[in-house]
Residue frames relative to the residue before (quaternion, step in Angstrom):
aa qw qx qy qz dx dy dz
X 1.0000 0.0000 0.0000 0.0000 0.00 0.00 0.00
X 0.4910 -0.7281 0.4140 0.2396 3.65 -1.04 1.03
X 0.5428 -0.5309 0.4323 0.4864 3.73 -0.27 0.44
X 0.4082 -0.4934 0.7413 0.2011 3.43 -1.79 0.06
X 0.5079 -0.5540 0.6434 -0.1454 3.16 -1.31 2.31
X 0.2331 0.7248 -0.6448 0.0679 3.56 -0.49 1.34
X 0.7574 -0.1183 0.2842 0.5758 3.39 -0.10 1.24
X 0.7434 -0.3382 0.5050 0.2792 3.74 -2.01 0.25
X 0.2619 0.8082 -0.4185 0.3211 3.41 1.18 0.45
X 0.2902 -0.6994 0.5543 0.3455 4.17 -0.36 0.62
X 0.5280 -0.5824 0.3877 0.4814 4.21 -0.84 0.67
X 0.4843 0.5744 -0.4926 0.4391 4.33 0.91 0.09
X 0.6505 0.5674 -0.3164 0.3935 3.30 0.88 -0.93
X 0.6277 0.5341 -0.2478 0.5093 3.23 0.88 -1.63
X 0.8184 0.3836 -0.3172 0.2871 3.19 -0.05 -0.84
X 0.5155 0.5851 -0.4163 0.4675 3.57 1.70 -0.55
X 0.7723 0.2668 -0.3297 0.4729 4.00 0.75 -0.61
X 0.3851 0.5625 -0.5992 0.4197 3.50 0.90 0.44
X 0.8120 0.2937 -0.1996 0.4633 3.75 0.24 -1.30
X 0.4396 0.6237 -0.5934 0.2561 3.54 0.83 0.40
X 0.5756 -0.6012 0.4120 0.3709 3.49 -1.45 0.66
X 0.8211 -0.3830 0.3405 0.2512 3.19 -1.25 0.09
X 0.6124 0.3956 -0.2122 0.6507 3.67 1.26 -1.68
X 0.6490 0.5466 -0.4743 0.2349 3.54 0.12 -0.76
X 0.4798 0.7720 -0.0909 0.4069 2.71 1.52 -1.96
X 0.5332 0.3205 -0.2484 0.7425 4.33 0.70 -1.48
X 0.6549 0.4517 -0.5750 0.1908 3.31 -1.09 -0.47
X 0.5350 0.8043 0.0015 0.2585 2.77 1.26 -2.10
X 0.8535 0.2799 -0.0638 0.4349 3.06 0.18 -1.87
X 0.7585 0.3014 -0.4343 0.3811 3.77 0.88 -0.38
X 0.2036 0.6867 -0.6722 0.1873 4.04 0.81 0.52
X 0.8655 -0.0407 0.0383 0.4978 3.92 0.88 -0.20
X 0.0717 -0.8296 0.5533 0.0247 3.49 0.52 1.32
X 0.6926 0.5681 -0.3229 0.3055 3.56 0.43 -0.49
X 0.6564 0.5199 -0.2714 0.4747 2.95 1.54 -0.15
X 0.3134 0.7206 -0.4970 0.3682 3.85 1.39 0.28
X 0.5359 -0.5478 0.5783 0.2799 3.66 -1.14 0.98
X 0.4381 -0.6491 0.5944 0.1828 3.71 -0.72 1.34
X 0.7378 0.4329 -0.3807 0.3511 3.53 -0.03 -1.47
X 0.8111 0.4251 -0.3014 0.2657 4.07 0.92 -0.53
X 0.6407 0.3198 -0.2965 0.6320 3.04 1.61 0.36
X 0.7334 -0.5763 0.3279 0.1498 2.80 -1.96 0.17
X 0.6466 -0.2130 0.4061 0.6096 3.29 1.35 -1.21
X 0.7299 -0.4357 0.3305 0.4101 3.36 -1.62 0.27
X 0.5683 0.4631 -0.4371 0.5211 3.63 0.74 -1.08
X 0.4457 0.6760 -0.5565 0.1860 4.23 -0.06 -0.85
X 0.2076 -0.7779 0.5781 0.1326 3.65 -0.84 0.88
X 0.4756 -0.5483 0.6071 0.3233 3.40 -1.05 -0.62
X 0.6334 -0.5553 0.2442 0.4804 3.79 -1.24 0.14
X 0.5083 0.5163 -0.3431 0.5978 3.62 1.56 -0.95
X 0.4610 -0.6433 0.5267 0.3102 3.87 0.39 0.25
X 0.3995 0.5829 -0.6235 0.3344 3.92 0.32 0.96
X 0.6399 -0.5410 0.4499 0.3088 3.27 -1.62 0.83
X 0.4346 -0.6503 0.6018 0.1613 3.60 -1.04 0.86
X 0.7887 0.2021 -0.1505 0.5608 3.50 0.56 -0.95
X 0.5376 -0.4410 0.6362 0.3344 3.65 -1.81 0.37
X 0.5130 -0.6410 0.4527 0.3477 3.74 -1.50 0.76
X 0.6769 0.4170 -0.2218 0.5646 3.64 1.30 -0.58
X 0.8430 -0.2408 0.4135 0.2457 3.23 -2.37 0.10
X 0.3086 -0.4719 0.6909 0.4525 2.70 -1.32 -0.17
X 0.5565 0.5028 -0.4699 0.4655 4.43 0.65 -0.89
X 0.7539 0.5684 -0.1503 0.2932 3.91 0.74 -0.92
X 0.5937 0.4166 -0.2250 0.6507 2.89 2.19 -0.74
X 0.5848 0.5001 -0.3970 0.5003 4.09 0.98 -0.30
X 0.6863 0.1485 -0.4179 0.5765 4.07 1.18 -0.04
X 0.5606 0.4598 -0.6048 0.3293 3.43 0.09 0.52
X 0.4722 0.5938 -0.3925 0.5200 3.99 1.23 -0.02
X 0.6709 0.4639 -0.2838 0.5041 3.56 0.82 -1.10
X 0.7588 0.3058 -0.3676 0.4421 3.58 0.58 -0.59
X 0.4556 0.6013 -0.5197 0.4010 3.76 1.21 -0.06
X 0.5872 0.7267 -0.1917 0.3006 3.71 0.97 -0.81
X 0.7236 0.5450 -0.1010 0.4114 2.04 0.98 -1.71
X 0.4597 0.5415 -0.2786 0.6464 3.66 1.46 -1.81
X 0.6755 0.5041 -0.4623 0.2755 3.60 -0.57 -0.83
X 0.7030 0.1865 -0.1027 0.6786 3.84 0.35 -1.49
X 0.3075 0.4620 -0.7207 0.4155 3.98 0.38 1.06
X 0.8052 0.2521 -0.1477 0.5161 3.48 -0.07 -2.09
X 0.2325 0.5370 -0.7043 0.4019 4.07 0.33 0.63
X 0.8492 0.3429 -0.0610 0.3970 3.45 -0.26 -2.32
X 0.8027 0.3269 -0.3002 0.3984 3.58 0.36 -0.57
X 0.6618 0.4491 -0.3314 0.5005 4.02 1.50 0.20
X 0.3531 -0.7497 0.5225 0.2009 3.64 -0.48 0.78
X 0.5525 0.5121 -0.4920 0.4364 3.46 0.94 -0.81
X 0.6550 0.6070 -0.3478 0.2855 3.48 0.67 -1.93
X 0.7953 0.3878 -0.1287 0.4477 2.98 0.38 -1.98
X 0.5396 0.3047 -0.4542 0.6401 4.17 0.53 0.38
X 0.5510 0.4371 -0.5188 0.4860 4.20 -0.27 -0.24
X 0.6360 0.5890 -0.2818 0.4113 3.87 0.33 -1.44
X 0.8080 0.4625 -0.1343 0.3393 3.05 0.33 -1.94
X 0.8064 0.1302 -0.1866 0.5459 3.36 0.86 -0.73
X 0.4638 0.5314 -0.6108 0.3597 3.13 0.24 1.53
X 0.2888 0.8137 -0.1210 0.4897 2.76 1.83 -0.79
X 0.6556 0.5232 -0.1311 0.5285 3.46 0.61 -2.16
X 0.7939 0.4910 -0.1112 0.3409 3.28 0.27 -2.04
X 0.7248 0.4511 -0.2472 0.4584 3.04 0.78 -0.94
X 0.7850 0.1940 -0.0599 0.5853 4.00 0.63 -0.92
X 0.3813 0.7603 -0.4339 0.2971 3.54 0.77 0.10
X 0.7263 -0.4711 0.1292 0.4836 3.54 -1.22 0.28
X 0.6768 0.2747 -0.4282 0.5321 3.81 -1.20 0.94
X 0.3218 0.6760 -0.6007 0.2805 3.94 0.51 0.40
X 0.4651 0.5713 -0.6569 0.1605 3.24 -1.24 0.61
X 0.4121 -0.5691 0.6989 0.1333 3.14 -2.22 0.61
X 0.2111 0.7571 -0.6112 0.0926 3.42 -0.62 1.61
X 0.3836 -0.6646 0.6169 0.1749 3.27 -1.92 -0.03
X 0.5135 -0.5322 0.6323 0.2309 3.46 -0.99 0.50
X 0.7934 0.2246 -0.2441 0.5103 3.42 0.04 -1.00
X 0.6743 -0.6256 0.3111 0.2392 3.77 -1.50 1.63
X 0.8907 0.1662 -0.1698 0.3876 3.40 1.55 -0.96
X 0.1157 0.5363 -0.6701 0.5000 3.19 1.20 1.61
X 0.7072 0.5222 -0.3771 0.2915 3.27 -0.23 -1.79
X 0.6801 0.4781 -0.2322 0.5050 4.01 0.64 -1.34
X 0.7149 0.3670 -0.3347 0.4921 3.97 0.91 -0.59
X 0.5844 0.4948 -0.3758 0.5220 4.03 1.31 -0.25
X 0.9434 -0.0315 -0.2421 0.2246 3.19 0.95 -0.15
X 0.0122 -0.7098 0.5796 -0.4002 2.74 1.12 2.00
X 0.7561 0.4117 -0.2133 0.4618 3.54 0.95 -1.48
X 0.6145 0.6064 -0.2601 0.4325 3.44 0.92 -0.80
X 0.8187 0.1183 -0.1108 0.5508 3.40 0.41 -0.59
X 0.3207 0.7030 -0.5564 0.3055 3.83 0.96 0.36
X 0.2384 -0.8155 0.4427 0.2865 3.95 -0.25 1.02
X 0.2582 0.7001 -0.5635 0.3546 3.57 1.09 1.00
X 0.9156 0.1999 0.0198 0.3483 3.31 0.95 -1.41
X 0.2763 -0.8580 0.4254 0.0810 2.83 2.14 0.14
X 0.1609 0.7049 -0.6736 0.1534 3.94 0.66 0.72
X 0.4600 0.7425 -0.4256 0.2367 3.68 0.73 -0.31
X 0.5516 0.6540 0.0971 0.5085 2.48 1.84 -2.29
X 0.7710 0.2436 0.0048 0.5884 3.50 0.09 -1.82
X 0.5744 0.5528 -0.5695 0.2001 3.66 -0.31 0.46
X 0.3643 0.7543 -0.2520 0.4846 3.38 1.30 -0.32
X 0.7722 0.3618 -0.0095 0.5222 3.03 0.16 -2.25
X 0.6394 0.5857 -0.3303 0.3729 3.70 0.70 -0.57
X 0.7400 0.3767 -0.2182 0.5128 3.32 1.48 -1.30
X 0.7319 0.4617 -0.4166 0.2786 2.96 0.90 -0.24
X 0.1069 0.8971 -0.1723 0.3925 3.12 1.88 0.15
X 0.7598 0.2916 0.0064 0.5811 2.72 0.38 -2.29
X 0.5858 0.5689 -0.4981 0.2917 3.50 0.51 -0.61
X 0.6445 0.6067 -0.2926 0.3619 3.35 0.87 -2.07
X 0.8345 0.4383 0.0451 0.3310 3.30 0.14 -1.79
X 0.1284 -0.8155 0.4760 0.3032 3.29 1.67 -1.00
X 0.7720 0.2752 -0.3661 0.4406 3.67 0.43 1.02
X 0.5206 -0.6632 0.4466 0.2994 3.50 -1.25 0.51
């Protein structure tokens, strides 16, 4: 039997997602269902040989409001948990708190960090805080 062709892939590679397990494998495969090769499957119901779904049950338009309502839940239990919302807050603190700053040694990094830094477009002065804490809730910037 001829190997299995993954893509421009070196044969170490191939072989690392041949022998990947299965669960790893689901996790994997819906980071972008819409992007499966139509002509080799059937349709949403389409399985795999282990008999796992090929496709996610939603959109891609269905999976961008199902993000919005993850969000949403997120800065719910932010505001309505105290543990959460103190844990947040004073990392938050810790992290951007008094003595924050983003420097360079060298003179013209330093002059391009704070061109951006203090430009009152972006107020990062302002919005660093609010950025991390952001990232905390939501897990992105």
């Amino acid at each position: 039997m001829e190997p299995l062709a993954v893509g421009n892939l070196s044969q170490e590679s191939t072989q690392y997602l041949l022998d990947m397990p299965d669960d790893l494998l689901t996790a994997m495969k819906f980071s972008a269902p819409w992007q499966y090769d139509v002509k080799e499957t059937s349709g949403v119901g389409a399985v795999d040989s282990d008999n796992f779904p090929l496709y996610s049950k939603y959109t891609k338009e269905e999976d961008q409001a199902n993000i919005a309502q993850l969000q949403e839940e997120c800065w719910r239990k932010f505001h309505n948990n105290p543990h959460i919302n103190t844990t947040v807050r004073g990392l938050v603190g810790r992290l951007t708190g008094f003595g924050f700053e983003i420097t360079s040694e060298v003179f013209d990094i330093q002059e391009v960090i704070n061109e951006i830094e203090l430009d009152w477009r972006n107020r990062l002065y302002t919005y660093w805080p609010k950025y991390m804490g952001r990232y905390n809730i939501e897990g992105e910037l």
